[in-house]
C-alpha positions in Angstrom: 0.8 4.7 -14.7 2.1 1.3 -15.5 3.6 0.7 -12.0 0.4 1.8 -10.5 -1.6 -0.9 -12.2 1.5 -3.5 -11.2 0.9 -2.5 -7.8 -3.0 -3.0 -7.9 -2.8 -6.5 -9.5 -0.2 -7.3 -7.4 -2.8 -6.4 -4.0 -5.4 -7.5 -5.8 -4.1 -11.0 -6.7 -3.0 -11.0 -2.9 -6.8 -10.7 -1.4 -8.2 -13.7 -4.4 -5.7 -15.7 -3.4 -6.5 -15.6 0.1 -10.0 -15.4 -0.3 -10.2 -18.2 -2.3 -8.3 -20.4 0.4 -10.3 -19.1 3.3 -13.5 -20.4 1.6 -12.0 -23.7 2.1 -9.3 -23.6 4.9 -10.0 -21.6 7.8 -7.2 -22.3 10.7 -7.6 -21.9 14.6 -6.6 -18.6 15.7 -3.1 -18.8 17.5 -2.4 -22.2 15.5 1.5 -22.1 13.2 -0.6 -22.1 9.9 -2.6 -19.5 11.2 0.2 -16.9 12.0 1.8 -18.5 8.1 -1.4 -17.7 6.3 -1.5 -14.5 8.1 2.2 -13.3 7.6 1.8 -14.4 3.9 -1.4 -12.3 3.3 -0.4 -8.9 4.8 3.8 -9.4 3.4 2.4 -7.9 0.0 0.5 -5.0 1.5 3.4 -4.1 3.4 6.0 -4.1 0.3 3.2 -2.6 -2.0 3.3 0.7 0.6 7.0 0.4 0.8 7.5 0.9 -3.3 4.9 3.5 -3.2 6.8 5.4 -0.5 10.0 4.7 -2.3 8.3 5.8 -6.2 6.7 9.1 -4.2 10.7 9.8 -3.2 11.6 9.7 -6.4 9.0 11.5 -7.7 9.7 14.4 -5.5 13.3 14.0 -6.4 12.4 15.0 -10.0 9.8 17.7 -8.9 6.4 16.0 -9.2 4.0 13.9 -7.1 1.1 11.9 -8.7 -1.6 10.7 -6.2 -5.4 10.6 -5.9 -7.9 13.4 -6.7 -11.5 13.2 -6.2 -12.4 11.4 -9.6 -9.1 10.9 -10.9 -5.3 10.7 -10.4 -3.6 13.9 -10.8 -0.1 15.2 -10.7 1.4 18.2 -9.1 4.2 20.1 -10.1 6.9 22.2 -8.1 7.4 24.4 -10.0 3.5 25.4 -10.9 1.8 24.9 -7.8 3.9 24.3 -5.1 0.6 24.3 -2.1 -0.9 21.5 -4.1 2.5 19.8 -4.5 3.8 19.8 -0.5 -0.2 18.9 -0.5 0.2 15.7 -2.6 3.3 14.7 -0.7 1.5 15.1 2.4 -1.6 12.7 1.2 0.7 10.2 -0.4 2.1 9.8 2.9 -1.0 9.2 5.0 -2.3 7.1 2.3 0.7 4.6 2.2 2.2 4.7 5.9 -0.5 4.8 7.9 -2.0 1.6 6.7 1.5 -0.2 6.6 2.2 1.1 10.2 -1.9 -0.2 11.1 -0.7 -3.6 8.9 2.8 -4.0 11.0 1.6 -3.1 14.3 -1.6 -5.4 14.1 0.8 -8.3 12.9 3.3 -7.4 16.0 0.4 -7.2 18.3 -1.1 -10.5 17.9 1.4 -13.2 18.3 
């Protein structure tokens, strides 16, 4: 649970940061500090969703998969419930690629 709450601070320190700056810098779109400030914002997203992928492999490895419930984070087990497990594999997945694909191809798209 500890690495979880590393990862939160770590995206939540990210947006402060850069909401604090953009109340007082805001660049021209298409501008080098725009394209920096935009790089450096969405870099810590990306690597958050890469060491969640890579902490869901090895969870699977060993047999288990924690991810999100309704109310609560839960953890399925092989063994126990295999349905609920290929189920949390498949949700961890959607909820950490698809927004670093949206965050990669939006930063590609726009130079």
């Amino acid at each position: 649970m500890r690495y979880y709450k590393s990862l939160c601070l770590i995206v939540a320190i990210d947006v402060a940061i850069f909401s604090l700056v953009s109340l007082f810098y805001r660049p021209h779109p298409g501008t080098t500090t725009f394209m920096l400030m935009k790089y450096l914002f969405f870099a810590p997203l990306v690597v958050v969703s890469v060491l969640q992928v890579i902490g869901l492999l090895m969870n699977v490895v060993r047999g288990h998969v924690n991810t999100i419930g309704v109310t609560r984070f839960v953890v399925y087990r092989y063994d126990t419930s295999p349905l609920l497990f290929f189920f949390g594999v498949a949700w961890e997945l959607v909820l950490w690629i698809l927004p670093m694909y949206v965050i990669v191809k939006f930063v590609a798209g726009s130079r």
